[in-house]
C-alpha positions in Angstrom: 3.6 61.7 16.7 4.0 58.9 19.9 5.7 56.8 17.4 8.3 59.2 16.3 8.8 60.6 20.1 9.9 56.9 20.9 11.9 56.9 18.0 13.8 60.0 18.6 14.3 58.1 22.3 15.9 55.4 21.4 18.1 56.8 19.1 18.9 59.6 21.4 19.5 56.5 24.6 21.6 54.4 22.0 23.8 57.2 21.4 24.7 57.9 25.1 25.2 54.4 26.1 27.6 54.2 22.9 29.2 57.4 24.2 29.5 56.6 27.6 30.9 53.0 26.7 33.6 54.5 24.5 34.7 57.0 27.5 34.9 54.2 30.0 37.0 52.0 27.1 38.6 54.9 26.1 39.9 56.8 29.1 42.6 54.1 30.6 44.1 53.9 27.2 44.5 57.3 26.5 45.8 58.3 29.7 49.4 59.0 30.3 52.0 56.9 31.1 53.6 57.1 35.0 57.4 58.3 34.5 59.3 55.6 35.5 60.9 56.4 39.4 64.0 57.7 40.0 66.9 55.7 41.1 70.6 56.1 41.9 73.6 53.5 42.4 77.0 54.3 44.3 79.9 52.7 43.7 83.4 53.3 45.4 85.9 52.6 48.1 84.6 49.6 50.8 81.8 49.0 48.4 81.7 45.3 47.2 79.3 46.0 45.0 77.5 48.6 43.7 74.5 50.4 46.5 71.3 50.3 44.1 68.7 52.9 45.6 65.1 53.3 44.6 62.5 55.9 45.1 59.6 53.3 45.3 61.4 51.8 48.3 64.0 54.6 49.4 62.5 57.7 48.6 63.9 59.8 51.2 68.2 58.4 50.8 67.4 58.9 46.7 66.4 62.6 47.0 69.1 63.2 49.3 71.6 61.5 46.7 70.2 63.4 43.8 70.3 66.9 45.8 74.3 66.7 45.7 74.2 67.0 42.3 71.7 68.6 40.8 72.8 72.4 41.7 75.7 72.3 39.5 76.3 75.0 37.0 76.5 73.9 32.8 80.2 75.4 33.3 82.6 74.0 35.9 86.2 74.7 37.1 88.4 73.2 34.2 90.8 71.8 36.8 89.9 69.9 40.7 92.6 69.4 43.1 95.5 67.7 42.9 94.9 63.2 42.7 96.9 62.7 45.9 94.3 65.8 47.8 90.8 64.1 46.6 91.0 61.4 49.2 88.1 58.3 48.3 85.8 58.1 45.0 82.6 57.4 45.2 80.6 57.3 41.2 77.1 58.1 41.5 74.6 57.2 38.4 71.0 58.7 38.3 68.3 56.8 36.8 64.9 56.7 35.5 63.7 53.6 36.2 66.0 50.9 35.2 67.9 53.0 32.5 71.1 55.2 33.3 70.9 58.8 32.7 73.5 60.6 34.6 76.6 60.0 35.9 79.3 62.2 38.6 82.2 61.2 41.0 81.8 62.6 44.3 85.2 63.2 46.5 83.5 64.0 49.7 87.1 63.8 51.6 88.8 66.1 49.2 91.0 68.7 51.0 89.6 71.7 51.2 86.0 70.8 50.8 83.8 68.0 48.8 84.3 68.1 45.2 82.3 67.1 42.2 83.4 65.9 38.8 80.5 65.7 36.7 82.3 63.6 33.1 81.8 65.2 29.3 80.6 61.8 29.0 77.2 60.9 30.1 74.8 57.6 29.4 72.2 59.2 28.1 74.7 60.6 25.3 73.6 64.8 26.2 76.5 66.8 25.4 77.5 68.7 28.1 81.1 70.6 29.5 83.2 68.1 31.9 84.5 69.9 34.8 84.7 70.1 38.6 82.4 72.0 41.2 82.1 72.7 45.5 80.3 69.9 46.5 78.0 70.3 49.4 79.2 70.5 53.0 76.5 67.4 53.7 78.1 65.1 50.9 80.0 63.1 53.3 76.7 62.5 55.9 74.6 61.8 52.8 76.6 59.0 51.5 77.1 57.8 54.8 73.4 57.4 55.5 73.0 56.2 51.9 75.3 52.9 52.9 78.6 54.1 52.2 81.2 53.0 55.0 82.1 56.5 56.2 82.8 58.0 59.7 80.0 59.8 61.1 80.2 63.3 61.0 78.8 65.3 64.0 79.9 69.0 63.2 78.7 69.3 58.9 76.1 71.8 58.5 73.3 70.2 56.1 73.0 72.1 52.8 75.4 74.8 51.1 78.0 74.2 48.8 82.4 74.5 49.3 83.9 73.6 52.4 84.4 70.0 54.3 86.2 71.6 57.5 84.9 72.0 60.8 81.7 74.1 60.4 82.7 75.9 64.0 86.1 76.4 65.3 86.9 73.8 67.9 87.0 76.1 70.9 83.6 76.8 70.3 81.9 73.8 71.1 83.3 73.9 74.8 80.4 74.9 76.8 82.5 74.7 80.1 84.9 76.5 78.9 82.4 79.9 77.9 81.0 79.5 81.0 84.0 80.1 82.6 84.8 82.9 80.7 81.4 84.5 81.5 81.8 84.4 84.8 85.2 86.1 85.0 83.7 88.4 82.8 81.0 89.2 85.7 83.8 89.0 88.0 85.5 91.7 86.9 82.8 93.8 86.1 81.4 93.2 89.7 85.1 94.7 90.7 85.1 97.5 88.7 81.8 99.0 90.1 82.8 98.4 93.4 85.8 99.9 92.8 84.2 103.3 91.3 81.3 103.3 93.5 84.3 103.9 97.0 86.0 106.6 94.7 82.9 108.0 94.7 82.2 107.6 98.3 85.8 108.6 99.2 85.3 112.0 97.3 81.8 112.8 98.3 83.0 112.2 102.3 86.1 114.3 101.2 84.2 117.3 99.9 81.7 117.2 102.6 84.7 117.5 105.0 86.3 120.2 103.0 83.3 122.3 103.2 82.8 121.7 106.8 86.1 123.3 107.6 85.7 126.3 105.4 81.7 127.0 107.3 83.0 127.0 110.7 
């Protein structure tokens, strides 16, 4: 009976070191491969050569790249503006890893507001509908940040889509000048109850007189 009780041991030991070996051989092969990181380059007007971005290194300019395109609609207007209105091109290709998987021209001095023009054509052969879409009102202050040679733009509200004009009209960003306004404002206001409270006064004196005159 000892005999067999060590038997059934060993067997039973040999069995979970042979399990446990496998799982610790096992378990770094069969896990799953890390996607490869995302990636964009821009190529365009005062570029040399192509920007090549990385998430590994630039995580924060890549994301920021990507979200100007990757709110667009599988339809889009069959017709931008016209070539002379679209102002400088810059060609954006998204990546995974090393290998090309999208690709869209971004216009983000087009009259009227920043376009996109996302190409029937794409690298990683998808069929999908060319045609053009509102870019966001942040395009231009993305790119720029991103290492595209654009003027700085102090007056683009981050996010939403259509529009590349002043965010606020021009006369609102004159703080002197609403001050001043304010305080004519309280001016006249200031006037104005002076002004009622003596034709108040001048008609209570007058009726107190009035009915003095008629108790004597």
């Amino acid at each position: 009976m000892v005999r067999h009780m060590r038997w059934l041991a060993t067997v039973l030991a040999g069995a979970l070191a042979t399990a446990l070996l496998s799982l610790g051989t096992a378990g770094p092969a069969s896990a799953a491969p890390k996607p490869p990181p995302a990636g964009v380059d821009i190529a365009g007007e005062g570029l040399s050569a192509p920007l090549r971005l990385r998430a590994d290194t630039q995580p924060t300019q890549v994301g920021a790249v990507i979200d100007q395109v990757n709110f667009l609609a599988p339809t889009g207007m069959p017709k931008g503006p016209k070539p002379a209105d679209l102002g400088p091109k810059y060609t954006v290709v998204v990546l995974a890893g090393e290998t090309p998987k999208q690709t869209y021209d971004l216009y983000p001095k087009a009259v009227g507001g920043p376009r996109v023009y996302r190409p029937a054509k794409q690298p990683d052969g998808r069929k999908i509908s060319a045609g053009w879409f509102l870019g966001r009102l942040s395009m231009s202050e993305t790119l720029r940040t991103a290492g595209v040679p654009l003027e700085r733009q102090f007056d683009t509200v981050s996010g939403g889509v259509g529009g590349g004009e002043r965010a606020l009209p021009e006369n609102t960003l004159d703080p002197a000048k609403d001050l001043d306004k304010a305080l004519g404002d309280l001016q006249r206001l200031l006037l104005l109850n002076v002004g009622v409270m003596l034709t108040i006064t001048v008609g209570l004196a007058g009726i107190a007189l009035l009915i003095r005159r008629r108790t004597r």
